[in-house]
C-alpha positions as CSV (number, residue, x, y, z in Angstrom):
1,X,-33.7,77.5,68.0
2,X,-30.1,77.0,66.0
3,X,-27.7,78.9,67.3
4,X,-27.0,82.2,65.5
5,X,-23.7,83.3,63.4
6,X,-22.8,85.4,66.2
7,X,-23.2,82.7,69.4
8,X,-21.1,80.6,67.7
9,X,-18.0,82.9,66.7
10,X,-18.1,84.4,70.2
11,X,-18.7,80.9,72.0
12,X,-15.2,79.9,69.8
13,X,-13.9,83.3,71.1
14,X,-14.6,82.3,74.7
15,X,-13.3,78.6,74.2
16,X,-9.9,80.1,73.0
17,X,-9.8,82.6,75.8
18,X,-10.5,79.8,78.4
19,X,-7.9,77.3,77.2
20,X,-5.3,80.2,77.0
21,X,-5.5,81.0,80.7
22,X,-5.1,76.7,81.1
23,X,-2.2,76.8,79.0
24,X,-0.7,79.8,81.3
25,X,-1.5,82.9,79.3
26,X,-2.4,85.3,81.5
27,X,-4.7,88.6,81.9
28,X,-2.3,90.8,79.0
29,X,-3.1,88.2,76.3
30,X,-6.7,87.9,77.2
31,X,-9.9,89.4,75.5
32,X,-10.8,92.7,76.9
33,X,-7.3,93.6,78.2
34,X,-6.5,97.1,78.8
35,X,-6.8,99.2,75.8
36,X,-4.2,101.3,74.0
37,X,-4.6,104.7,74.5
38,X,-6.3,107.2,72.5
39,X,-4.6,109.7,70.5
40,X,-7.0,112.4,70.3
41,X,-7.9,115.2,67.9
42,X,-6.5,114.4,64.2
43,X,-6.9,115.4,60.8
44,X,-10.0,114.0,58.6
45,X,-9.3,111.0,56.6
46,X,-9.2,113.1,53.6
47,X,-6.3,115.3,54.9
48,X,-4.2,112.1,56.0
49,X,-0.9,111.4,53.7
50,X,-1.5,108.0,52.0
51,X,0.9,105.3,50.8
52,X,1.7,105.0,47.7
53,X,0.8,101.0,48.0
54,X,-0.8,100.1,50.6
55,X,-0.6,96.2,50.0
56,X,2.7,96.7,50.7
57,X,4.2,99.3,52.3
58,X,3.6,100.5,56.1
59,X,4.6,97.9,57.9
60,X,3.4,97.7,61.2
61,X,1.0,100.0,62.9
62,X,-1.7,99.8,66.1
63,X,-5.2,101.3,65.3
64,X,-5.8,103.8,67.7
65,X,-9.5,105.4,68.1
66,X,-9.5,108.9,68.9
67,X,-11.6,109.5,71.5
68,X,-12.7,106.0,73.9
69,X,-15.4,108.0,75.7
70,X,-19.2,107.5,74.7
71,X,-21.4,110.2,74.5
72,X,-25.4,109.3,75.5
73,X,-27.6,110.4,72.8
74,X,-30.3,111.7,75.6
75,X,-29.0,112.6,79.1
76,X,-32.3,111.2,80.9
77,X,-33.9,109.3,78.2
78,X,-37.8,108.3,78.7
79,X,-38.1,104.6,80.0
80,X,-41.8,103.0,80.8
81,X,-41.6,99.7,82.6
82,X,-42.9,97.0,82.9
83,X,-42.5,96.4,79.4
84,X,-42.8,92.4,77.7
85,X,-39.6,91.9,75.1
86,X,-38.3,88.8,73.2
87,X,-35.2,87.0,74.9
88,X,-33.6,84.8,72.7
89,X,-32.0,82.5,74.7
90,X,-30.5,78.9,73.8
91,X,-33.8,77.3,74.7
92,X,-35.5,79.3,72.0
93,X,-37.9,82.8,71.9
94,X,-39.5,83.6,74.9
95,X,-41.4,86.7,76.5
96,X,-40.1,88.2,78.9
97,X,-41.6,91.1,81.2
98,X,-39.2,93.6,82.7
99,X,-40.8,95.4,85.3
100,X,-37.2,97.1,86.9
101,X,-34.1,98.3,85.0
102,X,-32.7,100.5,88.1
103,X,-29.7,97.8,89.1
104,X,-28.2,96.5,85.4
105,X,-25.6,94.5,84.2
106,X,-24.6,94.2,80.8
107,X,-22.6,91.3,79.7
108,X,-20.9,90.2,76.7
109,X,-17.8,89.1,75.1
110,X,-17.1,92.1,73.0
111,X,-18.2,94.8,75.9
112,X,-20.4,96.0,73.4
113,X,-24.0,96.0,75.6
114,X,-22.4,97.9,78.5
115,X,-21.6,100.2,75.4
116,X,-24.9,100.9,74.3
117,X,-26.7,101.3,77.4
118,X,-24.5,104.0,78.4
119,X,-25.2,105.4,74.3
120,X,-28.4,105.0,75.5
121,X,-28.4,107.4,78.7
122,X,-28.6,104.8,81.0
123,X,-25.4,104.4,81.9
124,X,-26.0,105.5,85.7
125,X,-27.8,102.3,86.1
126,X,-24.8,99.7,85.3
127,X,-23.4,98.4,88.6
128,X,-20.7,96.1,87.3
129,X,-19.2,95.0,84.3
130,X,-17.6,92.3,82.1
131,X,-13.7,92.4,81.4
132,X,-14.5,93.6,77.9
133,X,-16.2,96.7,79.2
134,X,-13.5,99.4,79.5
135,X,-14.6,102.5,77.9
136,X,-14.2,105.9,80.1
137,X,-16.7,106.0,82.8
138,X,-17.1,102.4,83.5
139,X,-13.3,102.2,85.5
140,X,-14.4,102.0,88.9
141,X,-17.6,99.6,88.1
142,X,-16.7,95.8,89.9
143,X,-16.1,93.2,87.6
144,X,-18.3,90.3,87.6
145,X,-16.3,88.3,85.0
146,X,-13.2,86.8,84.7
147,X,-10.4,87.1,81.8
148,X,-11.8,84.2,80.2
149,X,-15.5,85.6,80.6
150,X,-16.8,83.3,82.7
151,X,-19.5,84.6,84.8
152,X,-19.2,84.5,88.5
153,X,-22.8,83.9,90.2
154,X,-21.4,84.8,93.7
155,X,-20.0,88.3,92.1
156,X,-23.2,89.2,90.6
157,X,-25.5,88.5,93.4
158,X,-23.8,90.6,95.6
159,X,-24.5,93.8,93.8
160,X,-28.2,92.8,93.9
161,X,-29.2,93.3,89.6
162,X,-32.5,93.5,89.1
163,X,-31.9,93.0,85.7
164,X,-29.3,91.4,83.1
165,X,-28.6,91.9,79.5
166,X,-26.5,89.5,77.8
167,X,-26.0,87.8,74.3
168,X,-24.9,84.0,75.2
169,X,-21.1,85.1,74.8
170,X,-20.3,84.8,78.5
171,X,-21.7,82.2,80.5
172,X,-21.4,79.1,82.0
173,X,-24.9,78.5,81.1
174,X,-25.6,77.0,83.8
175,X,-25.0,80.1,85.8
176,X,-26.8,82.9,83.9
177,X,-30.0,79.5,84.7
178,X,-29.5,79.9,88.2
179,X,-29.1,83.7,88.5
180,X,-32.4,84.0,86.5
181,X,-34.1,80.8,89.0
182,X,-32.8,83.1,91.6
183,X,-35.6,85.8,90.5
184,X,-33.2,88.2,88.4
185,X,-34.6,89.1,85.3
186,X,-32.3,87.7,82.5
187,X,-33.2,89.2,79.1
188,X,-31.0,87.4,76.0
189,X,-30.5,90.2,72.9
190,X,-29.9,88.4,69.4
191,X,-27.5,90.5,67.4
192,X,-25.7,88.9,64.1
193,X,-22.3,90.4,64.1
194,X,-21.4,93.1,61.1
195,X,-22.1,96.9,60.4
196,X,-25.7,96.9,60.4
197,X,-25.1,95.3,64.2
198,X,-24.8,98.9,66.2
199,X,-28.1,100.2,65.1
200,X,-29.8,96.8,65.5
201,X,-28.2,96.9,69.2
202,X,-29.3,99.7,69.7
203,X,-32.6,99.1,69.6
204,X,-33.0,95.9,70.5
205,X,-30.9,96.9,74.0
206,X,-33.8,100.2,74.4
207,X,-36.4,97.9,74.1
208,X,-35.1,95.9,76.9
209,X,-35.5,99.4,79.3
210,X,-38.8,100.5,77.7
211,X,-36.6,102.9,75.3
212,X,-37.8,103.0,71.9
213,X,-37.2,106.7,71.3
214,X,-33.6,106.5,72.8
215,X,-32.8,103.3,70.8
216,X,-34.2,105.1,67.4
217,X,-32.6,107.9,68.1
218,X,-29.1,106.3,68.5
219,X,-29.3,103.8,65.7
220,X,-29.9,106.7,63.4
221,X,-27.2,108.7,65.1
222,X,-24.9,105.5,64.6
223,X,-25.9,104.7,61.1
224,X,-25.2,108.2,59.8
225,X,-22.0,108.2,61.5
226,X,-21.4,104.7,59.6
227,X,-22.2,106.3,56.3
228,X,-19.8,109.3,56.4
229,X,-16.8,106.9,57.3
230,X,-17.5,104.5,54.8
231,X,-17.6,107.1,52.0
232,X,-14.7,109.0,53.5
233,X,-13.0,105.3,53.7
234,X,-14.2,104.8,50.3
235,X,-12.4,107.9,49.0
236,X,-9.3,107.2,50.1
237,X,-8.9,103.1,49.6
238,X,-7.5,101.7,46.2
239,X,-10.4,101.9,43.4
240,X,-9.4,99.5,41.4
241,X,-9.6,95.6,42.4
242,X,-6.0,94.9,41.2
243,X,-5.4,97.5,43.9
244,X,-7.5,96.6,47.0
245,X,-5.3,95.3,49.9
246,X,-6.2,91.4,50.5
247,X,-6.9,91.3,54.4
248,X,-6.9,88.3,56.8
249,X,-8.2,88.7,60.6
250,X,-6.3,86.3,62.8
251,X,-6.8,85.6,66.4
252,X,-3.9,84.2,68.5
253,X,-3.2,83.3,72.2
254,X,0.4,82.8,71.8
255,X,1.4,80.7,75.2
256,X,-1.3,78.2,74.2
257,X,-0.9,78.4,70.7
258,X,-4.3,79.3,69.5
259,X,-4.1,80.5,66.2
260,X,-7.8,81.1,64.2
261,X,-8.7,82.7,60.7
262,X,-12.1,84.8,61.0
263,X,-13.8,84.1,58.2
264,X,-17.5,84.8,56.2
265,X,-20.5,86.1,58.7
266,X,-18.0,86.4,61.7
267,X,-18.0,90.3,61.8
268,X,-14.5,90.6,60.1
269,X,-15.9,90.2,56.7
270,X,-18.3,93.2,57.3
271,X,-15.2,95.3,58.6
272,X,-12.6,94.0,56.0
273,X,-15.5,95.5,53.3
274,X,-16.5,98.3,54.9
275,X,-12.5,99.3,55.2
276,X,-12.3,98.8,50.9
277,X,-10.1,95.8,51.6
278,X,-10.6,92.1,49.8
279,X,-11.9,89.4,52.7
280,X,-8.9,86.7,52.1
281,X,-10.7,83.9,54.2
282,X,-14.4,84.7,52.4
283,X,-11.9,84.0,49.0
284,X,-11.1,80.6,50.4
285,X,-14.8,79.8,51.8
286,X,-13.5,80.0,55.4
287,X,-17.0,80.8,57.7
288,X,-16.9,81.6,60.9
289,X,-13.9,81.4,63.2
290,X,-11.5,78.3,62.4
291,X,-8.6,77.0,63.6
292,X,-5.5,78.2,61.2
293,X,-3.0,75.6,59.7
294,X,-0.3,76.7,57.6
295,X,-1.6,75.2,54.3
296,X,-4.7,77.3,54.0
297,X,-2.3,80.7,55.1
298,X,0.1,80.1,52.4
299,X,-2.9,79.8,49.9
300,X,-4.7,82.8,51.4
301,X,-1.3,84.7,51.0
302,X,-3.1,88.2,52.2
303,X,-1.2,91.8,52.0
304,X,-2.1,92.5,55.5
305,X,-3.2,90.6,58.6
306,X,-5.2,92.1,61.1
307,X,-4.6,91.1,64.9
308,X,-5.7,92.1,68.1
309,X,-3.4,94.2,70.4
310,X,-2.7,91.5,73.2
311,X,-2.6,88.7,71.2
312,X,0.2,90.1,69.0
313,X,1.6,91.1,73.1
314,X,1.7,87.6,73.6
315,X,3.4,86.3,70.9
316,X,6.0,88.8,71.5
317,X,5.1,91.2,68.7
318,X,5.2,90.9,64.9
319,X,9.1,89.7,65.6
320,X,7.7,86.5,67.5
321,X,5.5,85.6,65.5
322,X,6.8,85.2,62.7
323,X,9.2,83.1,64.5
324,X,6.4,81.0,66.2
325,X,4.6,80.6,62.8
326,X,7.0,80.6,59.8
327,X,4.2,80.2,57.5
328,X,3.5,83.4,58.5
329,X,6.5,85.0,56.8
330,X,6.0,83.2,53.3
331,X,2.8,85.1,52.6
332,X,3.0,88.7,51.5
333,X,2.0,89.9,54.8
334,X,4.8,88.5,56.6
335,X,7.4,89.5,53.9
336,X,6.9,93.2,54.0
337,X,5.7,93.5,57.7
338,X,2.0,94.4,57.2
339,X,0.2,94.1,60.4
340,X,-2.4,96.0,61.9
341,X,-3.6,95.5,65.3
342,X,-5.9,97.3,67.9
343,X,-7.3,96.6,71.2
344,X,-9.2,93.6,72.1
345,X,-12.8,95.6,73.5
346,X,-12.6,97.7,70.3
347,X,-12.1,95.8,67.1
348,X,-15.1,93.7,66.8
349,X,-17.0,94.9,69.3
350,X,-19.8,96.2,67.1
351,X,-21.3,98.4,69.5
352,X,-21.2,102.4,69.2
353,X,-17.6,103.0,68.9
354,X,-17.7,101.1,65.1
355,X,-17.6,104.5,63.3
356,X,-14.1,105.6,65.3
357,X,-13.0,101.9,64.9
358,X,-13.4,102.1,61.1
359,X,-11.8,105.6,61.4
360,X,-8.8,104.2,63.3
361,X,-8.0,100.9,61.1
362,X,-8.3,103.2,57.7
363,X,-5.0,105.2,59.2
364,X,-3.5,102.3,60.0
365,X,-3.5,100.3,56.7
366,X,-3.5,104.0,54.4
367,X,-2.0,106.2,56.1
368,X,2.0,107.1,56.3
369,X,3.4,108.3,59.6
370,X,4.3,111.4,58.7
């Protein structure tokens, strides 16, 4: 079986993360670092003061989501077990039965499984968690994970799963082999990354519990959630394409100096869309996740460049890097200061917080502070 859109952008992901602890960057410029925090109750998106030009005024701003907590869709949702699913796994489709889903971990890159199980209702059954799960609730869970998302056999067979759920975005490999030889259930969910990615988690995560109802029930709740941002979004954005702000998502580990454009089918695209903006990187036939050079950033020349929080941290801000990366500052971005950036376990997680993160980017690159 090839390996899907979304194992390969996350695999880069994890590759960037691991050679940025090598190169000395620790735990704050790290995927799945602590999170801003929250800023609450607001107004709607139509009652928000906009800027008069977007592409380029507003300088700086963080994307902050207004609530991190995740409310389960059923508080004790109907689960029959045993129950055979798909896992697809590197070494292609295979059934899989589940007969126990008492003791779970859920593990990926983005934090987004942990997500939706507790979306689910069965969020009382997690008994650890990667370094990308962070959302309220999940605090005092051990971590079985690293900074760099390497799983750690001895940390997960001392809590005693009876069952993991993972994606292929943490690994070694070899290790998720030899928890399943050593009789855990290991179940492999195969979710491209982009908005219709919640819902399709969603059930795809219940099925894994014997859940359908639950998993229906929150990819409807998810998808109408996704429809009343995007057409508050949509009211609000530039609607003319002369207008639309050109938008580049770059991922940075700054004491290793790993600098990559997201490009087409890595997730951004979806979110650059979805937010009314132009995808810079689909304009210059970037796909997936590839390593920037300065050439290709001077002919993207976007409005606004999107970041995640600790990666901008560990650069030392918008100030360092465009001292680090002086190619930076000859696009339009860089000469009027339009960043945007928001915590690591949020941005392109893809799970059930998408409708707040959509929410919380559109006042970022709209909005005025005042």
């Amino acid at each position: 079986m090839p390996m899907t859109v979304r194992y390969r952008v996350a695999r880069a992901l994890a590759v960037a993360s691991a050679l940025a602890l090598v190169a000395g960057c620790t735990t704050p410029g790290a995927p799945g670092a602590s999170d801003p925090d929250v800023v609450g109750d607001r107004p709607p998106l139509s009652d928000i003061a906009l800027l008069e030009d977007p592409r380029t005024q507003g300088g700086a701003a963080t994307a902050l989501i207004a609530d991190a907590a995740i409310e389960p869709v059923l508080e004790n949702p109907s689960a029959i077990l045993p129950t055979t699913v798909t896992s697809r796994d590197l070494d292609g489709d295979r059934d899989i039965e589940v007969t126990s889903a008492e003791r779970v971990l859920a593990l990926d890159i983005a934090g987004s499984i942990a997500a939706t199980t507790w979306a689910l209702g069965f969020g009382d059954r997690l008994i650890g968690r990667d370094v990308s799960t962070t959302f309220p609730g999940t605090e005092d869970l051990p971590l079985v994970t690293s900074s760099g998302h390497a799983v750690s056999a001895e940390s997960v067979l001392s809590l005693r799963p009876d069952l993991i759920i993972t994606d292929g975005t943490v690994g070694p490999t070899d290790v998720l082999v030899q928890l399943r030889s050593a009789g855990i259930t290991v179940v492999y969910v195969d979710v491209e990354p982009g908005l219709a990615a919640p819902a399709t988690l969603a059930r795809e995560v219940a099925a894994v519990f014997g859940a359908p109802e639950a998993g229906e029930l929150l990819a409807e709740r998810l998808d109408a959630e996704l429809e009343a941002v995007l057409a508050d979004i949509a009211a609000i954005a530039p609607d003319t394409p002369e207008r639309r702000v050109r938008i580049l998502f770059l991922y940075l580990r700054g004491a290793s100096g790993i600098y990559y454009l997201f490009g087409e089918e890595s997730g951004a695209d979806e979110l650059i869309e979805g937010l009314g903006g132009v995808d810079v990187a689909g304009e210059i036939g970037w796909v997936g996740l590839r390593p920037m050079t300065d050439e290709a950033l001077i002919a993207a020349d976007p409005d606004l460049i999107m970041v995640m929080s600790s990666g901008l941290a560990s650069v030392g801000g918008v100030e360092g890097l465009l001292s680090e990366k002086p190619a930076i500052a000859l696009t339009s971005a860089g000469q009027n200061g339009r960043f945007v950036d928001m915590a690591d376990g949020e941005v392109l997680s893809f799970g059930p917080r998408t409708p707040l993160v959509l929410d919380a980017l559109a006042r970022a690159i709209y909005g005025t502070d005042d």
